[in-house]
C-alpha positions as CSV (number, residue, x, y, z in Angstrom):
1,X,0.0,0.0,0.0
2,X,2.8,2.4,0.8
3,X,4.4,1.9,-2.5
4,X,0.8,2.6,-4.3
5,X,0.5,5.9,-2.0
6,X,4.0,6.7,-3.4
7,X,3.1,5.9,-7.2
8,X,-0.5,8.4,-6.3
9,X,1.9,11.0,-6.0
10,X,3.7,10.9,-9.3
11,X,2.3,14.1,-11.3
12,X,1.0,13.5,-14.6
13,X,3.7,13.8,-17.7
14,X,6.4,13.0,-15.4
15,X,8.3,9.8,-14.4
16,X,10.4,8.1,-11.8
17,X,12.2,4.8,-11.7
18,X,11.8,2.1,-9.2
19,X,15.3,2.4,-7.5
20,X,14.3,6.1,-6.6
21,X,10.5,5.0,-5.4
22,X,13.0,2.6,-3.3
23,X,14.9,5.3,-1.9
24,X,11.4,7.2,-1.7
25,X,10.3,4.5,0.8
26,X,13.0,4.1,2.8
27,X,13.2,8.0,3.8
28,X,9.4,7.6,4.9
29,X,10.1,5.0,6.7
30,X,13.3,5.7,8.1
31,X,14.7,1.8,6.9
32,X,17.0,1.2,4.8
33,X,16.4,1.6,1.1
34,X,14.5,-2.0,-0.6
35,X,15.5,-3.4,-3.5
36,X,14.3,-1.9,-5.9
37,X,12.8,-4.9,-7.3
38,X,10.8,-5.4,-4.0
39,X,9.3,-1.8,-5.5
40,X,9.1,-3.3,-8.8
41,X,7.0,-6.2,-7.2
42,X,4.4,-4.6,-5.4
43,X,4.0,-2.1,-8.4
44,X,2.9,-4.8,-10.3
45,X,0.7,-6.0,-8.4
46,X,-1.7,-2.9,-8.6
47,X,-4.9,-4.0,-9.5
48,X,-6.3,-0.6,-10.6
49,X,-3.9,1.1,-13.2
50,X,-6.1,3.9,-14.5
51,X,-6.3,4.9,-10.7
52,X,-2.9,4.5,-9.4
53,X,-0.5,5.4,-12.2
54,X,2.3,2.5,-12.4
55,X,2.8,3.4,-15.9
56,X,5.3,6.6,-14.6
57,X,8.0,3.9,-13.5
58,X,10.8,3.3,-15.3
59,X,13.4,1.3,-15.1
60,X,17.2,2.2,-14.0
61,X,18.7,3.6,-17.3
62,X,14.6,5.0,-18.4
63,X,13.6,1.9,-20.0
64,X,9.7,1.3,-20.3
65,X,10.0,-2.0,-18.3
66,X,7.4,-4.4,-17.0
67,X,4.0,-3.0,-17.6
68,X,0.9,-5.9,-17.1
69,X,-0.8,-3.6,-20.2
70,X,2.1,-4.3,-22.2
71,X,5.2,-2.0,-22.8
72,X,3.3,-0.7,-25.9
73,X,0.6,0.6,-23.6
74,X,3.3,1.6,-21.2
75,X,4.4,3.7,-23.8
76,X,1.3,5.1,-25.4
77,X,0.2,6.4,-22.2
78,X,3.7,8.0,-21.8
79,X,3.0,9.7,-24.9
80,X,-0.4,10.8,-24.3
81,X,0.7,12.7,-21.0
82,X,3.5,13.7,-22.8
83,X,6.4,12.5,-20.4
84,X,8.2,10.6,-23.3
């Protein structure tokens, strides 16, 4: 749920990747930082896309990865808000 709150914060057109959601995490939280494929993991399981915008994560070097719509999706919504 934390990790969705954090995605519910991501402005449209922009993007962040899932190492700095992990570093996002840790500072509210005060742990140290998760993997970021811990991050990667509960983004993917977000059952309600349109609502909580998972598409905004990218990977390390800004690559559109894993995206349950499909990285074309992943892309054309991108596009649409005009973060690509």
């Amino acid at each position: 749920m934390a990790v969705w709150e954090l995605l519910r914060g991501i402005p449209s057109g922009t993007t962040v990747t899932y190492g700095a959601l992990a570093g996002r995490l840790a500072e509210q939280r005060q742990v140290r930082v998760p993997a970021a494929q811990a991050v990667g993991g509960a983004v993917g399981r977000n059952p309600i896309a349109i609502i909580i915008p998972c598409h905004r994560v990218l990977g390390a070097d800004g690559s559109l990865t894993g995206y349950a719509g499909g990285v074309e999706r992943k892309a054309a919504l991108l596009e649409l808000e005009k973060a690509v």
